[in-house]
KOLFIKE-60605 format. One record per residue (C-alpha): chain; x, y, z. Coordinates in Angstrom, 1 decimal. Example, Ala and Ser with C-alpha at 12.3 -4.5 7.8 and 13.67 -1.06 7.14 Angstrom:
2
+----+--------+--------+--------+
: ch :      u :      v :      w :
+----+--------+--------+--------+
:  A :   12.3 :   -4.5 :    7.8 :
:  A :   13.7 :   -1.1 :    7.1 :
+----+--------+--------+--------+
This chain:
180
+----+--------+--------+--------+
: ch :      u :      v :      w :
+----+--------+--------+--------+
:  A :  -88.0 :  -15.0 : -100.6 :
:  A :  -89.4 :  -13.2 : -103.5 :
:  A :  -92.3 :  -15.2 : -105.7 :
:  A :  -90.6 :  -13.8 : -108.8 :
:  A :  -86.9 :  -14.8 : -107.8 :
:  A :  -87.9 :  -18.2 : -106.9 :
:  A :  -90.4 :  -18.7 : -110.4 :
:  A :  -87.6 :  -16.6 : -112.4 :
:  A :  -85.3 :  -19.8 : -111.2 :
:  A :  -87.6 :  -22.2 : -111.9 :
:  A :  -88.1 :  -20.7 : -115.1 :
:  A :  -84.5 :  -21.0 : -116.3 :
:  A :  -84.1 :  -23.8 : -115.4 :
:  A :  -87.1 :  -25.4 : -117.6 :
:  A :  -85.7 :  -23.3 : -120.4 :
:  A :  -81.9 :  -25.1 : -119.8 :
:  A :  -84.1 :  -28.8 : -120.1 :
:  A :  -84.9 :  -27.8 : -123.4 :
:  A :  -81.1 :  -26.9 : -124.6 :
:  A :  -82.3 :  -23.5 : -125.3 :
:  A :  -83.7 :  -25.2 : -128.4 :
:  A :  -86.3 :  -23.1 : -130.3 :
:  A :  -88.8 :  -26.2 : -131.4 :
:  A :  -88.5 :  -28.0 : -127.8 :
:  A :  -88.8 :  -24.8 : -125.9 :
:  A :  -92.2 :  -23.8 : -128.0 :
:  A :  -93.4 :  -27.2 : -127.3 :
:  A :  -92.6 :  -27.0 : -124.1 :
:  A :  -94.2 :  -23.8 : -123.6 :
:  A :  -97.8 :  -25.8 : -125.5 :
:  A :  -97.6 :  -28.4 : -122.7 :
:  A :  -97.0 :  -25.8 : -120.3 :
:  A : -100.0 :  -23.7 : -121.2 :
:  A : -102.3 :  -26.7 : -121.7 :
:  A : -101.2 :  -27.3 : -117.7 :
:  A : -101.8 :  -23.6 : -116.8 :
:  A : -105.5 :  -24.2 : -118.2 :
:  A : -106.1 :  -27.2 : -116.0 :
:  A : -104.3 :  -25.0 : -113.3 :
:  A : -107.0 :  -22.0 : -113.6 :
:  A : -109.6 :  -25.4 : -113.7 :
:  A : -109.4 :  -26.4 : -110.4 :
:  A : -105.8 :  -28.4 : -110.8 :
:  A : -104.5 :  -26.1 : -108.6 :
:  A : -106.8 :  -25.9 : -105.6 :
:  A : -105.8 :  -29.9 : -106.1 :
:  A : -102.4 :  -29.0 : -105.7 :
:  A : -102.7 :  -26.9 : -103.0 :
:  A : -105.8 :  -28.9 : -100.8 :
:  A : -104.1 :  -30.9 :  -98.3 :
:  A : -106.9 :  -33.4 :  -98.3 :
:  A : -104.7 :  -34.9 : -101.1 :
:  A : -101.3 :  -36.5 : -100.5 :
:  A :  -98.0 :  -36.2 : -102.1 :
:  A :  -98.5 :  -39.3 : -103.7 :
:  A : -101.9 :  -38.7 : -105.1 :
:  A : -100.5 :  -35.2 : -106.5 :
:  A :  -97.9 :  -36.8 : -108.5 :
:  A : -100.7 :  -39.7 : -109.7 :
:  A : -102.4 :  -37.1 : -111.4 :
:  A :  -99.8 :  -34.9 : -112.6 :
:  A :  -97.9 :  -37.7 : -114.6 :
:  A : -101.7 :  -38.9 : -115.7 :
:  A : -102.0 :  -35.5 : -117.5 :
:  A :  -98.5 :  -35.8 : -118.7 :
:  A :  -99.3 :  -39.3 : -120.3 :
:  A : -102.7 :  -38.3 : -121.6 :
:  A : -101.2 :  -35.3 : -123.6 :
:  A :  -98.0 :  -37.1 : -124.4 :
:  A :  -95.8 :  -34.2 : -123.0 :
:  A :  -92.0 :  -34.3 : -123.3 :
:  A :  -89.8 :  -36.1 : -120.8 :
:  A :  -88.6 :  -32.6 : -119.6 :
:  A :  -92.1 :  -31.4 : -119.2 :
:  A :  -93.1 :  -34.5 : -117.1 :
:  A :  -89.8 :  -34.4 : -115.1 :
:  A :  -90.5 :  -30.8 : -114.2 :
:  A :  -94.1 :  -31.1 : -113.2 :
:  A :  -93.0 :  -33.5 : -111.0 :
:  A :  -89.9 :  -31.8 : -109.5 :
:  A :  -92.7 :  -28.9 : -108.8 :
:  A :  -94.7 :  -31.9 : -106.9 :
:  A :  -92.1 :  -32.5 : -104.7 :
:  A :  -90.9 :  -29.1 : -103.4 :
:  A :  -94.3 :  -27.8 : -102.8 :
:  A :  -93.6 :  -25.4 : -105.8 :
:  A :  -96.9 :  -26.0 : -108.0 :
:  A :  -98.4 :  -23.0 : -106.6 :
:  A :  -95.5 :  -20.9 : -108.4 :
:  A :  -96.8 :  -23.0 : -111.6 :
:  A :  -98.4 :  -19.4 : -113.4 :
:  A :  -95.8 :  -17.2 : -112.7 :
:  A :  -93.0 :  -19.9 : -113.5 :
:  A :  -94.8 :  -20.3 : -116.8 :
:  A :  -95.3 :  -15.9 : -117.5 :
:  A :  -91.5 :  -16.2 : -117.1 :
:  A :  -91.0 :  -19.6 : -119.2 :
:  A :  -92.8 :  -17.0 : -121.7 :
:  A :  -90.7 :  -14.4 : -121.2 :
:  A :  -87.7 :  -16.9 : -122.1 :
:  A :  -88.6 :  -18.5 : -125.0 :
:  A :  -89.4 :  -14.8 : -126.3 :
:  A :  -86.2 :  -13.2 : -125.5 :
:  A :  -84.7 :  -16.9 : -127.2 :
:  A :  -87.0 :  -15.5 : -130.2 :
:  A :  -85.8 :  -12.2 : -130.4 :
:  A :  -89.8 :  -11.2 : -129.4 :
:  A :  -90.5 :   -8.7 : -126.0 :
:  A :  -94.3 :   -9.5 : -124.6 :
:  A :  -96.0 :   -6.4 : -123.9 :
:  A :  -99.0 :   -6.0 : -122.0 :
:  A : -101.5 :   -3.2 : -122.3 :
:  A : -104.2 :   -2.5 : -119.5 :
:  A : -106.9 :    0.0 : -120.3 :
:  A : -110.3 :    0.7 : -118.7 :
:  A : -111.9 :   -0.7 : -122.3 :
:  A : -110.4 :   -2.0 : -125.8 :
:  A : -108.0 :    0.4 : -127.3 :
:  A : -108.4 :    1.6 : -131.1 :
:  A : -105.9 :   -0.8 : -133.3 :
:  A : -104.1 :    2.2 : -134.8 :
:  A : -103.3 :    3.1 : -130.8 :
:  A : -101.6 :   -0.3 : -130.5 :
:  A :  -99.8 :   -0.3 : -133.7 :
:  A :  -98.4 :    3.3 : -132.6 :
:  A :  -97.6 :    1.0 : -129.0 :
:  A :  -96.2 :   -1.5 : -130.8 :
:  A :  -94.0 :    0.9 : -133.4 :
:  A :  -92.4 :    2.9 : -130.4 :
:  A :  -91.4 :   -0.3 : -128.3 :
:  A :  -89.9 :   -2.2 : -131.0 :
:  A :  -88.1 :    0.9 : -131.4 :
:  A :  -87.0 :    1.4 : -128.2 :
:  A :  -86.1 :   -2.2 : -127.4 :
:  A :  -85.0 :   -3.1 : -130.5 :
:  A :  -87.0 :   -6.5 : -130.8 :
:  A :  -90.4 :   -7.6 : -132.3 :
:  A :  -93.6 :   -6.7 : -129.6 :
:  A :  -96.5 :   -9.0 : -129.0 :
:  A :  -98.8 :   -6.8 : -127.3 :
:  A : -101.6 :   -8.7 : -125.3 :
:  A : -104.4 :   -6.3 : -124.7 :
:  A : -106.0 :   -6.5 : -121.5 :
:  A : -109.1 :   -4.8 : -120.0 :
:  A : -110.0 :   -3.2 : -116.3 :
:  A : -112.5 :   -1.5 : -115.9 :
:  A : -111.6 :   -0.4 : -112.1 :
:  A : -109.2 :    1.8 : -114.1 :
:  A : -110.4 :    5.6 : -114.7 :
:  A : -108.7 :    6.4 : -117.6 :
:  A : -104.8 :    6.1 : -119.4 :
:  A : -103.0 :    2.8 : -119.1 :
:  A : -101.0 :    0.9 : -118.2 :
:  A :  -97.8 :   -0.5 : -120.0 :
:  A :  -96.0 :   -4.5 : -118.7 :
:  A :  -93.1 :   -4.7 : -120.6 :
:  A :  -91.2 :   -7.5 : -119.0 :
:  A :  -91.1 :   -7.0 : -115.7 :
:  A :  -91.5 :   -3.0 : -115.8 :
:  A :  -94.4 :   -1.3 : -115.3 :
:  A :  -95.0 :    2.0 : -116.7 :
:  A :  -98.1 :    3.7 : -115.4 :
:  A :  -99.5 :    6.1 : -117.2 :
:  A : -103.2 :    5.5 : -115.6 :
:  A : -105.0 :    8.5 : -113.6 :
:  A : -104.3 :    6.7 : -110.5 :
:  A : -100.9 :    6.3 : -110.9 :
:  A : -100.6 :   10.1 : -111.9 :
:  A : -102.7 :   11.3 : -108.7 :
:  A :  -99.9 :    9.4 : -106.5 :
:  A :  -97.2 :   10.6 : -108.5 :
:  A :  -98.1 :   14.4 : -107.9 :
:  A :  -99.2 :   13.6 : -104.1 :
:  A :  -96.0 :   12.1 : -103.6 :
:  A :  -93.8 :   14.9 : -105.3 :
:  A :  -96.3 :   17.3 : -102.5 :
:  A :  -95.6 :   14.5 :  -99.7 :
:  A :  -99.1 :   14.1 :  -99.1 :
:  A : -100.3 :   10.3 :  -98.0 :
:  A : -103.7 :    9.6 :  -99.3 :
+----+--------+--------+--------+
């Protein structure tokens, strides 16, 4: 099954815990990004090392939930992830808890990748002809690669528009059928 379909479930169903209240959602979302930090810190090699049991696991998931005083729904979650092996899903469950609470605000996340920092009047300009299109306020998180050659690319969601060299070069091989 797709990683996406499962975490897009997962997702929802955090988002339903809150009541698709604003204020709980948001501070759902802080507790969950304070967890995606100690993820990227080692928490989840800790989840995923099966030198540790089930039991040990939990132990230190509801430890961080009690040290940070997260919500009952927060707690309840992490744990539920515990159980069915899903903690490994924990970043892209909370991109897509993101994604919720944005669409809940009326907000679209957009992510630009470049090959180095773009010129603020070149994200405004991004920024102006999303809102337009989609009709909601744009957060545009600027992110840097510098495998790319040149152009960028454009996350909006989960659509990808690819306006990189790379991505151009396959277009036109593809329209010759050559493989490369």
């Amino acid at each position: 099954m797709n990683v996406d379909l499962i975490a897009s479930r997962y997702a929802r169903a955090l988002m339903l815990s809150a009541g698709r209240d604003v204020r709980t959602a948001q501070r759902i979302a802080r507790e969950c990004a304070l967890v995606n930090d100690h993820f990227r810190r080692g928490l989840g090699e800790l989840m995923a090392n099966p030198a540790f049991s089930h039991a040990e696991r939990r132990a230190v998931l509801a430890r961080l939930g009690d040290e940070h005083q997260f919500l009952e729904q927060t707690r309840r979650f992490l744990l539920l992830l515990a159980d069915r092996a899903r903690m490994p899903l924990f970043p892209d469950i909370f991109r897509l808890f993101r994604a919720e609470l944005d669409r809940l605000m009326g907000r679209i996340t957009v992510t630009v990748i470049s090959s180095h920092p773009l010129p603020s009047d070149l994200i405004a300009d991004y920024r102006r002809k999303i809102e337009e299109h989609y009709g909601h306020s744009a957060l545009i998180r600027q992110e840097v690669d510098p495998e790319l050659i040149g152009g960028v690319l454009i996350r909006v969601g989960n659509k990808l528009v690819d306006g990189t060299m790379d991505g151009s070069i396959r277009r036109f091989c593809d329209r010759l059928n050559l493989h490369l």
